[in-house]
N, CA, C and O atoms as CSV, one atom per row, in Angstrom:
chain,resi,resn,atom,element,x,y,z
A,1,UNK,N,N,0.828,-1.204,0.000
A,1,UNK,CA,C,0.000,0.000,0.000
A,1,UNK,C,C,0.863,1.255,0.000
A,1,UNK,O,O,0.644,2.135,0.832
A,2,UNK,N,N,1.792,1.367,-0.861
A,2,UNK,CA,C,2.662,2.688,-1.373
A,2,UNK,C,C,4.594,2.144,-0.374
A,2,UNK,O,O,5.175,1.403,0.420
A,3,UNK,N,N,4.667,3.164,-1.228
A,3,UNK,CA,C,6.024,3.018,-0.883
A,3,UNK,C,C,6.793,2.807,-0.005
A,3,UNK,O,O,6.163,2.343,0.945
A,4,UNK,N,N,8.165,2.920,0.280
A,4,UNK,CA,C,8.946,3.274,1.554
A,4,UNK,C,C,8.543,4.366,2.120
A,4,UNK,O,O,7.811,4.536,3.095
A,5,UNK,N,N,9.077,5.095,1.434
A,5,UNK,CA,C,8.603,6.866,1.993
A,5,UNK,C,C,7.627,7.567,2.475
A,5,UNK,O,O,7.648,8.514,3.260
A,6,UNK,N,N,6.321,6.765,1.683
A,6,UNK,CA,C,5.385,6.786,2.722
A,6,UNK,C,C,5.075,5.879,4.037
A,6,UNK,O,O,4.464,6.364,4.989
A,7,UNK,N,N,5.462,4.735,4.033
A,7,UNK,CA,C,5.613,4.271,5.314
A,7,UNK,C,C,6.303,5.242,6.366
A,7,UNK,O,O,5.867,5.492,7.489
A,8,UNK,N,N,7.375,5.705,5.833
A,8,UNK,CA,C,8.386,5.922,6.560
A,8,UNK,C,C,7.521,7.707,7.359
A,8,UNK,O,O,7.658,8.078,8.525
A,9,UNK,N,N,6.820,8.341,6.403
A,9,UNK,CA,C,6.069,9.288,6.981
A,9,UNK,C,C,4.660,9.293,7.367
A,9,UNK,O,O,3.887,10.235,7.543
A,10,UNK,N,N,4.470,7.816,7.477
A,10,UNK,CA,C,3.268,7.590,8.190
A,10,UNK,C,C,3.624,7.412,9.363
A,10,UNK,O,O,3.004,8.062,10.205
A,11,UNK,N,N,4.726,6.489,9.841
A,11,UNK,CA,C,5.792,6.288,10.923
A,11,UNK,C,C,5.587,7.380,11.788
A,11,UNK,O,O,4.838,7.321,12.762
A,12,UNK,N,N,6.128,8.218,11.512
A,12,UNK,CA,C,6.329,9.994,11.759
A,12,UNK,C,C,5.427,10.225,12.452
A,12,UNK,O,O,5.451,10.355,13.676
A,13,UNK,N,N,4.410,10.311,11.645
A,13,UNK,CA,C,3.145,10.824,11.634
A,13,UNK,C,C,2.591,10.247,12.697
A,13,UNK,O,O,2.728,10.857,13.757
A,14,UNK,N,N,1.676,8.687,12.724
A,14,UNK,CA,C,1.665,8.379,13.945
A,14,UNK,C,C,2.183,8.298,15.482
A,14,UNK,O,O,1.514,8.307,16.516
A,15,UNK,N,N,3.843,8.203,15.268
A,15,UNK,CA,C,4.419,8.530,16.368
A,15,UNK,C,C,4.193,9.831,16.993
A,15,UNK,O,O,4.253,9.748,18.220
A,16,UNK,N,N,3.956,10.985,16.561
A,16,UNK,CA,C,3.776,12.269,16.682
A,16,UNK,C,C,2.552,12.460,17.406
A,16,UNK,O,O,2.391,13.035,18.482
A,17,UNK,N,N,1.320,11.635,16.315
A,17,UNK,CA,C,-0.080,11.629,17.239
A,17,UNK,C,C,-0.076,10.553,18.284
A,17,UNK,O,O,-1.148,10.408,18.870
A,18,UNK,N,N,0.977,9.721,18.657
A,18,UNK,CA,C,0.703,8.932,19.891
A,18,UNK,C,C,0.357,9.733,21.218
A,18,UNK,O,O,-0.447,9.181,21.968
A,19,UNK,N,N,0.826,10.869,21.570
A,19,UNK,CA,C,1.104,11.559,22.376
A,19,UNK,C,C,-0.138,12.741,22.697
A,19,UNK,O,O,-0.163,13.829,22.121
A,20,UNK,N,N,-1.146,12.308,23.720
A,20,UNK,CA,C,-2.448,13.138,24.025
A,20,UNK,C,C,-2.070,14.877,23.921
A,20,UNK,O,O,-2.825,15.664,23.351
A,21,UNK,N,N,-1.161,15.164,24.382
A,21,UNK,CA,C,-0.619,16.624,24.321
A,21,UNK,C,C,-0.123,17.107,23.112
A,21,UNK,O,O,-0.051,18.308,22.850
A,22,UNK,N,N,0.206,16.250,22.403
A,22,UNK,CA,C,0.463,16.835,20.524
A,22,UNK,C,C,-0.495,16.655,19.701
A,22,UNK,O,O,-0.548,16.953,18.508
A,23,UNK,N,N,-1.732,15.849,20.773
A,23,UNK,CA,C,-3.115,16.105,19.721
A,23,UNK,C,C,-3.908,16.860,20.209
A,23,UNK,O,O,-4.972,17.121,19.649
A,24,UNK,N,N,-3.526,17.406,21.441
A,24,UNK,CA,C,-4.559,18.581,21.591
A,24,UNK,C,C,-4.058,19.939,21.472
A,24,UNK,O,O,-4.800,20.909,21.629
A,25,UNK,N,N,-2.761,20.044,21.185
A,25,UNK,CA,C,-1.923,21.367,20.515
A,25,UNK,C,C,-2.798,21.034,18.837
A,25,UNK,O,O,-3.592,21.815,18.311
A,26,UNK,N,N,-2.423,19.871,18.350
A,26,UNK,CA,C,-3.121,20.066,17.025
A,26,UNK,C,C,-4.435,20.397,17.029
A,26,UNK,O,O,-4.800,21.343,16.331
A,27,UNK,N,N,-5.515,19.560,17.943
A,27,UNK,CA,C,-6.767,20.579,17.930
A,27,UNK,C,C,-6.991,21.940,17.920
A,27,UNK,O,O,-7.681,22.484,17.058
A,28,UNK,N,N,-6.421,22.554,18.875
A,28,UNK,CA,C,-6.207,23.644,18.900
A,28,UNK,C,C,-5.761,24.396,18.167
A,28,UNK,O,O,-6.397,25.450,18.174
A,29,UNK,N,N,-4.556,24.379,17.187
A,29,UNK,CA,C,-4.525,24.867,15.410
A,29,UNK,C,C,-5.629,24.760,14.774
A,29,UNK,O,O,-6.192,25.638,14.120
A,30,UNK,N,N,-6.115,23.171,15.036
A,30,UNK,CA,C,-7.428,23.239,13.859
A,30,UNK,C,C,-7.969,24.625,13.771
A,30,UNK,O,O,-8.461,25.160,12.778
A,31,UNK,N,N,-7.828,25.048,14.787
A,31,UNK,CA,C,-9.227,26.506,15.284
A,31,UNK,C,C,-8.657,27.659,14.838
A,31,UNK,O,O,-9.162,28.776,14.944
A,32,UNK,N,N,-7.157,27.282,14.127
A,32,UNK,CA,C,-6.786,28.421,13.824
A,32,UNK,C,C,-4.674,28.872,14.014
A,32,UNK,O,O,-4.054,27.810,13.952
A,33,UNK,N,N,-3.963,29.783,14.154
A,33,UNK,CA,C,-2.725,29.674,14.141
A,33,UNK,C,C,-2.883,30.443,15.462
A,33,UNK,O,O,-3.755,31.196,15.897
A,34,UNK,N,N,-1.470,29.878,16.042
A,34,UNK,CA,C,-1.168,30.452,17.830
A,34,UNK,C,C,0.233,30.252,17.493
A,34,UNK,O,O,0.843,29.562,16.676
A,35,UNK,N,N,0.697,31.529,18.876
A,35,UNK,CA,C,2.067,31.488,19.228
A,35,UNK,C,C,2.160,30.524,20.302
A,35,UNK,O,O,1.170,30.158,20.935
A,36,UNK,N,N,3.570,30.024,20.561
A,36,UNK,CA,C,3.728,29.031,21.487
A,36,UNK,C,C,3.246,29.353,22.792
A,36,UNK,O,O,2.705,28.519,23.517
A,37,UNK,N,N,3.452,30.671,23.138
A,37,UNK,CA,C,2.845,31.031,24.361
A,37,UNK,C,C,0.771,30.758,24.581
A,37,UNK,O,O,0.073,30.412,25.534
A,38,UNK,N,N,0.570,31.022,23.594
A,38,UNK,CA,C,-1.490,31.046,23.418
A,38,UNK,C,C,-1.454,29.250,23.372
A,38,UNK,O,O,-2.446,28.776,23.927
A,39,UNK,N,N,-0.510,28.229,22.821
A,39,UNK,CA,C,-0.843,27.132,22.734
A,39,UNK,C,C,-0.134,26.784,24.017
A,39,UNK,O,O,-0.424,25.595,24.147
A,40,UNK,N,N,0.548,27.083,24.939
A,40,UNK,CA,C,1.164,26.738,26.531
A,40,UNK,C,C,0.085,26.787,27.464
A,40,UNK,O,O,0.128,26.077,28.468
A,41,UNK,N,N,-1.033,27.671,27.207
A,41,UNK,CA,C,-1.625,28.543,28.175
A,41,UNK,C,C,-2.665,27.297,28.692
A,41,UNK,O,O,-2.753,27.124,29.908
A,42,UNK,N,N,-3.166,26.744,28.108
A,42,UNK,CA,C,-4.133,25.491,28.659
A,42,UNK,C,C,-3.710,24.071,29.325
A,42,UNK,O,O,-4.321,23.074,29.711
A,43,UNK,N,N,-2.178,24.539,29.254
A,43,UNK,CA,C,-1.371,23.164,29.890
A,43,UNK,C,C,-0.632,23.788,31.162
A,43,UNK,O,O,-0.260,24.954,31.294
A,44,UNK,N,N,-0.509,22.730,32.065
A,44,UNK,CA,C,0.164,22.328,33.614
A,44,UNK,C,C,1.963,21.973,33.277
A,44,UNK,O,O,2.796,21.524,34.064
A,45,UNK,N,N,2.091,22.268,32.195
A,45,UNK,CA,C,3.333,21.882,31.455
A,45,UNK,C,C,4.244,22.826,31.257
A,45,UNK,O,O,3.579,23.613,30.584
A,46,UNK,N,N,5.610,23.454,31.396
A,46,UNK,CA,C,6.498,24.505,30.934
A,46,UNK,C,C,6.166,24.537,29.741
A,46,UNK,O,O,5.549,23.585,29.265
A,47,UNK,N,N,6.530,25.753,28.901
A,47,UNK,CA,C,6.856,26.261,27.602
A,47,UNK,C,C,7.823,25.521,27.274
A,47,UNK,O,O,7.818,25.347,26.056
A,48,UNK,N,N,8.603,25.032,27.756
A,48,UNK,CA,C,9.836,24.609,26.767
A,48,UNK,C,C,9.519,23.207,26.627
A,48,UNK,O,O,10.169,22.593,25.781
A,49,UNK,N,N,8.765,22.665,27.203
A,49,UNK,CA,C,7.998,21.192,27.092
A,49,UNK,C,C,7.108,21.525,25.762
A,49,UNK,O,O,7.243,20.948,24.683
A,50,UNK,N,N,6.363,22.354,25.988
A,50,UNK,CA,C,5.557,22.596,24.824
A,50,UNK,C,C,5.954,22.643,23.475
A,50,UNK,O,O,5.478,22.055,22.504
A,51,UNK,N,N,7.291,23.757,23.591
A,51,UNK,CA,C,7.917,23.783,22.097
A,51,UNK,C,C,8.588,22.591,21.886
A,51,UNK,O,O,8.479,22.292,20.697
A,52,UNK,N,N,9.267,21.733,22.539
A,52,UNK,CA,C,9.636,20.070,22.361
A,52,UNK,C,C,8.193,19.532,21.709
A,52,UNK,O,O,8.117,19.081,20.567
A,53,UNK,N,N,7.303,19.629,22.430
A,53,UNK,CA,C,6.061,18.856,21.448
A,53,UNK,C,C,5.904,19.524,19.868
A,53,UNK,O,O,5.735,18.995,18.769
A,54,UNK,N,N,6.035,20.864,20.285
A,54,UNK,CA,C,5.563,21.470,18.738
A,54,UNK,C,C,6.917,21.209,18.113
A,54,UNK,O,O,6.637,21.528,16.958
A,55,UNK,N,N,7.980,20.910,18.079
A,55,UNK,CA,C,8.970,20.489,17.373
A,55,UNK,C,C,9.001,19.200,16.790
A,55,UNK,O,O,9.464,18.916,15.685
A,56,UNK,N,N,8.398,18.330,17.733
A,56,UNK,CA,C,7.846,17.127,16.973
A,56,UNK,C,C,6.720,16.891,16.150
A,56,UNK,O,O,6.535,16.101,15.224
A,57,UNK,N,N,5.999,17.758,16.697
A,57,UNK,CA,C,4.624,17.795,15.371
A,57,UNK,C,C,5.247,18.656,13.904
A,57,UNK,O,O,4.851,18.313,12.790
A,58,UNK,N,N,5.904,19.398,14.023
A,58,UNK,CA,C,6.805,20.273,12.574
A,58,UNK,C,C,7.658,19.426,11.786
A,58,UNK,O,O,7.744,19.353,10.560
A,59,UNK,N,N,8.467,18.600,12.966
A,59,UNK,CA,C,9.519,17.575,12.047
A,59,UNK,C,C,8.150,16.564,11.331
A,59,UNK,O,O,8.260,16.147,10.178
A,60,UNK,N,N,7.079,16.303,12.056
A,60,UNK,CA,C,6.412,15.205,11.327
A,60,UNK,C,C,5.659,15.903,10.233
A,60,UNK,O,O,4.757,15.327,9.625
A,61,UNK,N,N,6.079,17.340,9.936
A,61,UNK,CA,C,5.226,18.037,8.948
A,61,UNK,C,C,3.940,18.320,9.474
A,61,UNK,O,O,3.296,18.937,8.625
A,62,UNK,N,N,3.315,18.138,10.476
A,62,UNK,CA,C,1.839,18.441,10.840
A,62,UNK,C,C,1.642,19.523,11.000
A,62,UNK,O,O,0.568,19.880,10.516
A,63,UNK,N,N,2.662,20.912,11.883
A,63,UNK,CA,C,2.383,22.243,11.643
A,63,UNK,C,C,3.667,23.184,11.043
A,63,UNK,O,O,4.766,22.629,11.076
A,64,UNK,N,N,3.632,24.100,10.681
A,64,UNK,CA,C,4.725,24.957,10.716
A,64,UNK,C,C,4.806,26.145,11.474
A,64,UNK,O,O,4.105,26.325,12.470
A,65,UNK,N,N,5.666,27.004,11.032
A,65,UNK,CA,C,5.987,28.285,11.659
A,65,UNK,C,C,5.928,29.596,11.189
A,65,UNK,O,O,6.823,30.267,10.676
A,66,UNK,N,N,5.289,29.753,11.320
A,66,UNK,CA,C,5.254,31.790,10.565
A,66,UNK,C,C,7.026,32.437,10.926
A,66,UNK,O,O,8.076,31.928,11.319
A,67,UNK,N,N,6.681,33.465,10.624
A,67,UNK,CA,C,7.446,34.287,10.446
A,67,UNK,C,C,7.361,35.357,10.902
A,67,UNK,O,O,8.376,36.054,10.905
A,68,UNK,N,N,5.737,36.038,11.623
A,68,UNK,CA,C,5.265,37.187,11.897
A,68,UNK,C,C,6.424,37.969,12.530
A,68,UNK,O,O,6.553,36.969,11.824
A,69,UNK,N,N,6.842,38.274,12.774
A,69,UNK,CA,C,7.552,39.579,13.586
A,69,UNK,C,C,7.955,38.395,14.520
A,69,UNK,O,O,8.137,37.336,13.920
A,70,UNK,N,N,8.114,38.373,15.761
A,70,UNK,CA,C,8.703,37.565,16.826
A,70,UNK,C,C,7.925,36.960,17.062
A,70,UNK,O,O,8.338,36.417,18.087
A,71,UNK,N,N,6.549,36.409,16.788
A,71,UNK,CA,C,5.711,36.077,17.902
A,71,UNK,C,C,5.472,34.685,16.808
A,71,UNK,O,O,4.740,33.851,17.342
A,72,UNK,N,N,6.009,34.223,15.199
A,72,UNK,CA,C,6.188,33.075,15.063
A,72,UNK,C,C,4.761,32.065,14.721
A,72,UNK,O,O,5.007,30.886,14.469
A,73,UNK,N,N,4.062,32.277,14.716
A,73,UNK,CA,C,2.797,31.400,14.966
A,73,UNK,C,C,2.959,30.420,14.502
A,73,UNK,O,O,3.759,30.256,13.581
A,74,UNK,N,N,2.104,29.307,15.109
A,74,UNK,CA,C,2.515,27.703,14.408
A,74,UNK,C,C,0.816,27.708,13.687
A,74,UNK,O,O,-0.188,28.189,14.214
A,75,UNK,N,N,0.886,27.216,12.736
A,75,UNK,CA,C,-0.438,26.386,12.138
A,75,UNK,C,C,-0.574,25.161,11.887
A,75,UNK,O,O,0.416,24.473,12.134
A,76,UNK,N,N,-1.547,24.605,11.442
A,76,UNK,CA,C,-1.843,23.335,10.732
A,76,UNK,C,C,-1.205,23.039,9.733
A,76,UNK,O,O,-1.087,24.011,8.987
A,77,UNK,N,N,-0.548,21.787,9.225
A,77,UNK,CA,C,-0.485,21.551,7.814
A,77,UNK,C,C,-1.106,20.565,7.651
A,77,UNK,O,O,-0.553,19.772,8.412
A,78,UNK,N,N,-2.244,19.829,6.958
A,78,UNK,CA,C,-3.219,19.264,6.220
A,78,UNK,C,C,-2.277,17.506,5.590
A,78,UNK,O,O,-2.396,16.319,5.896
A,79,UNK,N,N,-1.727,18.001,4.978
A,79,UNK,CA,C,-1.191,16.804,4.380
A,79,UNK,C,C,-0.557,15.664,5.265
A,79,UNK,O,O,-1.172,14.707,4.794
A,80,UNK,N,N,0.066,15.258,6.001
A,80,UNK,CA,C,-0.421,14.741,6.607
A,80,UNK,C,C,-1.018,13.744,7.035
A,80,UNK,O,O,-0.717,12.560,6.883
A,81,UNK,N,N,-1.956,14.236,7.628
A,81,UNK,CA,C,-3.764,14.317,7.989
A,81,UNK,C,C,-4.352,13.326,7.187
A,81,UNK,O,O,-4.759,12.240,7.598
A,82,UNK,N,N,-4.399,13.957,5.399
A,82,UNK,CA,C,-4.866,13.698,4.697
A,82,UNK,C,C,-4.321,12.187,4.044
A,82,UNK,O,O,-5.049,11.356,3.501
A,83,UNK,N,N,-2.849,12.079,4.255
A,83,UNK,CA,C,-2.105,10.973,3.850
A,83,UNK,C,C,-2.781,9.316,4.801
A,83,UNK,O,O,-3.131,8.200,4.416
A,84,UNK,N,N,-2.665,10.081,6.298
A,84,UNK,CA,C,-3.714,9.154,6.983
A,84,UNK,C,C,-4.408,8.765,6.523
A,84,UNK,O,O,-4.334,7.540,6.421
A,85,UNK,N,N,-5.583,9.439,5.905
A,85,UNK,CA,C,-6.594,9.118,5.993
A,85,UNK,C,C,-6.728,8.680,4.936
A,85,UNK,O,O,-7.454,7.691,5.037
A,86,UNK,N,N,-6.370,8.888,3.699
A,86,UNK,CA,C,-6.026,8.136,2.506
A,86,UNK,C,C,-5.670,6.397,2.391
A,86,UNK,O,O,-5.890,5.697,1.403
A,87,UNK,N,N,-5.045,5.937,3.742
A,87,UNK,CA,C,-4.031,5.032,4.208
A,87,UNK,C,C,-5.343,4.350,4.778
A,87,UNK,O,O,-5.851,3.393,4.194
A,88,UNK,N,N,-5.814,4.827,5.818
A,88,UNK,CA,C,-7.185,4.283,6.482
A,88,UNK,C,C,-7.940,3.600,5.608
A,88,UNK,O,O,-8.342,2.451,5.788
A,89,UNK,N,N,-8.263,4.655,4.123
A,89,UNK,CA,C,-9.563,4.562,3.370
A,89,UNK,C,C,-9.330,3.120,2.636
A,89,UNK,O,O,-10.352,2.492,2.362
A,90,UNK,N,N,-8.011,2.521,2.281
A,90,UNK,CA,C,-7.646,1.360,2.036
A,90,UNK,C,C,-8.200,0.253,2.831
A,90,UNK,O,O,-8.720,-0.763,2.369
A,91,UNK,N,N,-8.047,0.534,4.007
A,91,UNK,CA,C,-8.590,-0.723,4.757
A,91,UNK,C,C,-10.058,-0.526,4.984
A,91,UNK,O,O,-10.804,-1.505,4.997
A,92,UNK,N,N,-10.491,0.642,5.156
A,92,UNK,CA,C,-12.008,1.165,5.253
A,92,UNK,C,C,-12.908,0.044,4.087
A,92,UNK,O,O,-13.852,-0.743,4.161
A,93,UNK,N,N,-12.168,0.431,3.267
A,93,UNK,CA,C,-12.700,-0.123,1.492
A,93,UNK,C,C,-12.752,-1.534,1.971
A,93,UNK,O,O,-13.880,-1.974,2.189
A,94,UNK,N,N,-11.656,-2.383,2.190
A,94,UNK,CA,C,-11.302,-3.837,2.464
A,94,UNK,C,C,-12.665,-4.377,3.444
A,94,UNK,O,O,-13.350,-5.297,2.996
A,95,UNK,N,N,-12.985,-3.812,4.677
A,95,UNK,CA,C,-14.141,-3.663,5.692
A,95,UNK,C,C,-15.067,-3.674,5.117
A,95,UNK,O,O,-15.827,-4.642,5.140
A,96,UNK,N,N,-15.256,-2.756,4.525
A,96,UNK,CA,C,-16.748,-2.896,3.787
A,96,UNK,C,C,-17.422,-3.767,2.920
A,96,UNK,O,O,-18.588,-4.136,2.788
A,97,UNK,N,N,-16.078,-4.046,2.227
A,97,UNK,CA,C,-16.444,-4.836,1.198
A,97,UNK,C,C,-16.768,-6.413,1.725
A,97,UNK,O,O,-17.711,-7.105,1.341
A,98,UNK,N,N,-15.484,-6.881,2.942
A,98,UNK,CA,C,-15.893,-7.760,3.651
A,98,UNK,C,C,-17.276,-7.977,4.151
A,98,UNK,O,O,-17.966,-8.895,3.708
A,99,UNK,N,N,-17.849,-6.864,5.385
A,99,UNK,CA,C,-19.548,-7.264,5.632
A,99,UNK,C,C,-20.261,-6.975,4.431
A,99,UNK,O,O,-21.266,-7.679,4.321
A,100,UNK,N,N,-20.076,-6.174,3.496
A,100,UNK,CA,C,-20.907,-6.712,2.668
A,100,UNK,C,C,-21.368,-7.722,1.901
A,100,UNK,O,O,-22.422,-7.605,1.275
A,101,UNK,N,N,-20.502,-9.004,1.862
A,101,UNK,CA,C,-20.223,-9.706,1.594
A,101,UNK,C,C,-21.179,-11.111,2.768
A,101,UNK,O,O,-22.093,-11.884,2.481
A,102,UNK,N,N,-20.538,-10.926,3.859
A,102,UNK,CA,C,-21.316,-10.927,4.821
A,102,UNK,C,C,-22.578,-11.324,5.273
A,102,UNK,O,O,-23.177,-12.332,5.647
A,103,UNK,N,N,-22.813,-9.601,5.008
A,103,UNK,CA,C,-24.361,-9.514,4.766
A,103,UNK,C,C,-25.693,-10.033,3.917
A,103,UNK,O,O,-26.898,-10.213,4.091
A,104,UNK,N,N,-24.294,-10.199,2.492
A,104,UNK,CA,C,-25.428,-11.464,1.829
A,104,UNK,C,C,-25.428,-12.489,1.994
A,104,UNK,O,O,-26.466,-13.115,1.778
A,105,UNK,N,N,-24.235,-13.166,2.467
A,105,UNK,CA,C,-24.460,-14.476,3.016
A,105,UNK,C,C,-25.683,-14.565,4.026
A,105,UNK,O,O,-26.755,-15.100,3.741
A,106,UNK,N,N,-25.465,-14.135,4.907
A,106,UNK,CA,C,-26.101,-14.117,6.228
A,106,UNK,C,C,-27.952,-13.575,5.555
A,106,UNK,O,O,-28.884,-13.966,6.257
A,107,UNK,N,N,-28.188,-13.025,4.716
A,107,UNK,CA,C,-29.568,-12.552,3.844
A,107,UNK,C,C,-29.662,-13.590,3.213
A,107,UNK,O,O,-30.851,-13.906,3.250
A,108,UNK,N,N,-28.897,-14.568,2.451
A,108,UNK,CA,C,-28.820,-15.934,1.730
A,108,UNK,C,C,-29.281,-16.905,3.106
A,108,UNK,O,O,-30.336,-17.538,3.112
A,109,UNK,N,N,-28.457,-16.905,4.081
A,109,UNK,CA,C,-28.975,-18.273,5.197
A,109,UNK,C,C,-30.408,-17.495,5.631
A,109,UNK,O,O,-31.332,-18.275,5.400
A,110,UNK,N,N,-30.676,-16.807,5.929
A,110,UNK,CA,C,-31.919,-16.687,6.394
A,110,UNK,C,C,-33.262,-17.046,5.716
A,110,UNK,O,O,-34.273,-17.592,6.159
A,111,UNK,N,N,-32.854,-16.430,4.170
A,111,UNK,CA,C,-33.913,-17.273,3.049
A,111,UNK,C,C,-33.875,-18.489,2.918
A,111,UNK,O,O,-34.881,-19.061,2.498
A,112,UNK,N,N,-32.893,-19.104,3.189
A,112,UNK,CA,C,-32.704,-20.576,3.151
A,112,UNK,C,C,-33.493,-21.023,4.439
A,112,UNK,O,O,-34.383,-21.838,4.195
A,113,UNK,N,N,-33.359,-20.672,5.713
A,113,UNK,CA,C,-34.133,-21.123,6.513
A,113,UNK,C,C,-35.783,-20.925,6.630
A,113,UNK,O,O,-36.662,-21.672,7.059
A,114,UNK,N,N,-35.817,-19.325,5.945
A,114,UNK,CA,C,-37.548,-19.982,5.849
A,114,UNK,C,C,-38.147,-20.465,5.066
A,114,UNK,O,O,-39.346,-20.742,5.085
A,115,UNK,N,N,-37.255,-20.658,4.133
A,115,UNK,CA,C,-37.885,-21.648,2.886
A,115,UNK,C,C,-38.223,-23.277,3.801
A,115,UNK,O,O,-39.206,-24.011,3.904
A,116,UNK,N,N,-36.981,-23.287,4.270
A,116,UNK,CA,C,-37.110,-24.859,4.940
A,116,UNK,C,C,-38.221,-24.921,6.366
A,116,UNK,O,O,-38.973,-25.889,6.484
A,117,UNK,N,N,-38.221,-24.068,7.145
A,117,UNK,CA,C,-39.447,-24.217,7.807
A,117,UNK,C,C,-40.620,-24.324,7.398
A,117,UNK,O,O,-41.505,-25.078,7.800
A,118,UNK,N,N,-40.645,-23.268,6.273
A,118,UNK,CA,C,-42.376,-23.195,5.520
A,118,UNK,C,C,-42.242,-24.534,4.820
A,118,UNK,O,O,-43.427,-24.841,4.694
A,119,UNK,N,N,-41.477,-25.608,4.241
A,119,UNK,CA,C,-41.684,-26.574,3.587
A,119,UNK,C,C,-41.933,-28.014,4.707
A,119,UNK,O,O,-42.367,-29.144,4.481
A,120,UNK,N,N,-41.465,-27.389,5.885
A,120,UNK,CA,C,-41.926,-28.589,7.353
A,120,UNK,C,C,-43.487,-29.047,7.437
A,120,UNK,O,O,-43.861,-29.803,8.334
């Protein structure tokens, strides 16, 4: 299901979202771009803990960094995200197709059984 390279940045990627505190810094982009200080402010955690997390979500490509004047803002990056879920939709597809499959069996035995009762 694709290459090295994408393994290798799905790797990334998941390792990055293992971590409850680098997915709720990423929620929190969702809503929009923050400086490290506006994304510190809801955690029991130092700033410099924080920018260690946001350094790992950037190396995994998930946000970047502005440039504004000093204050830097981190945002979302999408891709990603999107590579996930692309990756998911593979096995999603595989699932479905399985109970559907399934499902007619299991719609096949049931006609089969009331055929055979009504013929008792």
């Amino acid at each position: 299901m694709g290459d090295s390279m994408t393994h290798d940045r799905l790797d990334t990627t998941f390792a990055a979202l293992a971590d409850p505190t680098r997915r709720a810094l990423l929620a929190r982009l969702a809503l929009g771009e923050a400086s490290v200080m506006e994304l510190a402010e809801p955690f029991s955690i130092s700033q410099p803990a924080i920018s260690k997390h946001l350094k790992v979500l950037e190396q995994a490509g998930l946000i970047s960094s502005g440039r504004a004047a000093q204050r830097r803002p981190r945002r979302l990056e999408p891709e990603p995200l999107a590579e996930i879920s692309q990756w998911l939709d593979g096995y999603r597809e595989h699932w479905e197709g399985t109970y559907r499959r399934l499902d007619a069996l299991l719609a096949e035995l049931k006609s089969e059984e009331k055929a055979h009762s009504r013929n008792r």
